[in-house]
N, C-alpha and C positions, 0 to 999 in steps of 0.2 A: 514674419507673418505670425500673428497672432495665432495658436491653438484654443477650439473653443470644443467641451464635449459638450452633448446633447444627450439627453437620457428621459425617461418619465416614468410613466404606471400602468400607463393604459394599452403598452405593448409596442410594440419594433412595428406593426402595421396600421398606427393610430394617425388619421388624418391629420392630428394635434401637433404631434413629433416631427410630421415631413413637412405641416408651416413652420412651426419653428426652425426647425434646420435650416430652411430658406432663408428665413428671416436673420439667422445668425450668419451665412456665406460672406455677404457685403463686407463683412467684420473679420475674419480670417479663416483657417483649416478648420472644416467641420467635419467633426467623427462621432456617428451617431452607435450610442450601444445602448440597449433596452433591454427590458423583460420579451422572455421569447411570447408569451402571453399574457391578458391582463393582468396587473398585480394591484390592484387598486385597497384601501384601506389598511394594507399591510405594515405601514406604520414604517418604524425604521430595523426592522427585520434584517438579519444578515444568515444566509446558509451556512451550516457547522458538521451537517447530519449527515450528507449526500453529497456526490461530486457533482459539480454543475459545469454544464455544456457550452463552447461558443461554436455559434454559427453567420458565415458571412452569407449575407440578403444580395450585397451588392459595393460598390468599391466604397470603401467608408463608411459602409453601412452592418451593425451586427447585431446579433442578439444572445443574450443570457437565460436560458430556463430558473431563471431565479426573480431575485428581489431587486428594485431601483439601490439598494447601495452595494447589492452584488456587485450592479453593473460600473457602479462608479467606481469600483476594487480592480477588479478586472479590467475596465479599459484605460487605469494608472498604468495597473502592473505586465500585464499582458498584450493589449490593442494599442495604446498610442506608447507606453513605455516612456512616460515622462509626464509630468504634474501639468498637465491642463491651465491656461491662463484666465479659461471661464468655465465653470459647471454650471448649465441651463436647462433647466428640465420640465418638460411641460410638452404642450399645452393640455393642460387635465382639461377633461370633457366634466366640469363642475367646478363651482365654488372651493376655494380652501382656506375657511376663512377663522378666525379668534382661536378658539380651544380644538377643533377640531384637527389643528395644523401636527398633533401629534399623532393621529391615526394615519395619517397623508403621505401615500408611497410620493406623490411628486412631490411634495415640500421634503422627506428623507433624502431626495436626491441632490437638494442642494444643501443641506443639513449633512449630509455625509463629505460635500467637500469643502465647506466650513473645516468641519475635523480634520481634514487630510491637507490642507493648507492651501487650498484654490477659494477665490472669492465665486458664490454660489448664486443663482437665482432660482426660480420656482414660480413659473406663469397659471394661472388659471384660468379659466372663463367660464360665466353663469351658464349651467345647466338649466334652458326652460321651454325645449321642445326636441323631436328628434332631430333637427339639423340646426349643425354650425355652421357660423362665417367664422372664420378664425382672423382673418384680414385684421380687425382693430387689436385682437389680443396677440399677434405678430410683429406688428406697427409699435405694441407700447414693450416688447420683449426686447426688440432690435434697439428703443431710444434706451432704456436702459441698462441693457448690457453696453452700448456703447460709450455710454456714461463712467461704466463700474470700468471697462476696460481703462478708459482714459485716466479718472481719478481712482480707480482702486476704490478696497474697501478694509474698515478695519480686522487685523487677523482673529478669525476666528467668526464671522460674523459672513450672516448669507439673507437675500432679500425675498420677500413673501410678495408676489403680485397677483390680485383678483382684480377681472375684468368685466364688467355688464355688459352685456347683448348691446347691437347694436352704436350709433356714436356717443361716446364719451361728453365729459365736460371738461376734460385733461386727468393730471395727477392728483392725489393727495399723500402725503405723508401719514401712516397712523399707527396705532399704538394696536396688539390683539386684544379681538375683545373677546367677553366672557356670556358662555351659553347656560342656562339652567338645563343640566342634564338629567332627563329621565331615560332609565334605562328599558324600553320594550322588546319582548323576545315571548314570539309566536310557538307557543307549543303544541304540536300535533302529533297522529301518532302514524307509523308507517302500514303497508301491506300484510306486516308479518307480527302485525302488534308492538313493534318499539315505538319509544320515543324519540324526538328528534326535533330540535329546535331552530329556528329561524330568529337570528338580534335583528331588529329593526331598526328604522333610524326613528332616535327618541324626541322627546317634545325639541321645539323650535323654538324658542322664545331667550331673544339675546337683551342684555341687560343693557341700559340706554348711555350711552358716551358720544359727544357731539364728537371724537378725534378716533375711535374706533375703525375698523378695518371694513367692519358689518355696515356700518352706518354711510360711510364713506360710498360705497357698492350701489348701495340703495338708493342714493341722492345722486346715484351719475357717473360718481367720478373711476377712476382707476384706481385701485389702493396697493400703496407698497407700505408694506412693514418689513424696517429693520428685526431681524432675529440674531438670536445666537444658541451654543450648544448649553450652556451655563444658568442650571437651572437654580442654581443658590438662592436662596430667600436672604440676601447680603442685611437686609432691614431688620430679622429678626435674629442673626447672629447673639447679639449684645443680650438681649433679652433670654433667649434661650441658654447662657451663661450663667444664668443667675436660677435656673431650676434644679431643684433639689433632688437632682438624679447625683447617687456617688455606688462604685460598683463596694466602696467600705458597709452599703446599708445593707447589704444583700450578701456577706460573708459571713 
């Protein structure tokens, strides 16, 4: 039987995580480990500083006082004690889409077992009122993981899925796309005269790609993007070769 972990951001009691799990059962042993609370934007953050807690919710079911690649750490080495045949993490209650996929405790979750040697997923769904159906973003989590189970994926590489509200128009294949980032951050001052800031989410304005992850979203469909950990600029190697940095000019 197949081992499948489950993990996310939005916490061990996220209605997001108990679809998914479901959605994953069909497919083989589901062992869900999470943040014991939200961990949302935290990027791919790992705890160094403090010792971190497990607690069991329920059989198969745990949680970490940490970060979504805590939890993938810990339920290698400690909770299931063997390398997982899928890492799926999700369903984020929002979008995680182009450049943003680096601030994304749920895309770090599959992005951590990339690095660790399990083939990875990372499910999302449009954030655009207070209540989900999670149903279609479930539906397109279970065909592709059972996809990756059957054919595998290449080492080292983990899939990026965002889902729109609502029915689909099926899959698309796409490439991440690229947001103009402005940086906004609310400064106010407290009770006692400090300062204290609030970063807010900065302008929205995504740059136009008909094969895009954003675009994709927008016109319907489901978007998976292939990712990997490898963030090498491979094209400007050669280039970069040829600049007149030498540590002989600076002795």
């Amino acid at each position: 039987m197949k081992r499948i972990l489950v993990t996310n951001d939005d916490g061990v009691h996220s209605d997001g995580i108990k679809a998914l799990a479901d959605a994953m059962r069909p497919l083989g042993e589901v062992t869900v480990v999470a943040p014991l609370t939200e961990a949302s934007a935290i990027g791919h953050a790992l705890t160094l500083r403090r010792p971190l807690r497990l607690e069991t919710f329920a059989p198969g079911v745990y949680a970490v006082d940490g970060t979504p690649t805590d939890c993938v750490n810990i339920a290698i080495t400690s909770v299931m004690r063997c390398m997982p045949d899928l890492v799926v993490s999700g369903i984020n209650k929002g979008w995680n889409l182009g450049d943003d996929v680096t601030y994304s405790g749920t895309v770090s979750g599959a992005f951590e077992a990339a690095l660790l040697g399990a083939p990875g997923i990372a499910v999302s769904l449009q954030n655009d009122g207070p209540a989900f159906d999670f149903s279609e973003s479930a539906e397109a989590a279970y065909l592709v993981a059972h996809s990756v189970l059957e054919k595998g994926l290449p080492s080292r590489m983990f899939l990026n899925i965002n889902v729109p509200r609502g029915r689909t128009k099926g899959f698309k294949v796409t490439v991440q796309a690229k947001r103009n980032h402005i940086t906004k951050v609310n400064e106010r001052i407290d009770p006692r005269g400090q300062k204290y800031f609030w970063i807010e989410e900065g302008q929205n304005e995504w740059e136009p790609h008909d094969r895009s992850d954003y675009q994709a979203v927008r016109d319907g469909y489901i978007s998976v993007t292939p990712l990997h950990p490898d963030l090498t600029a491979h094209g400007v190697i050669r280039a970069l070769e040829d600049f007149p940095f030498s540590l002989a000019a600076t002795r």
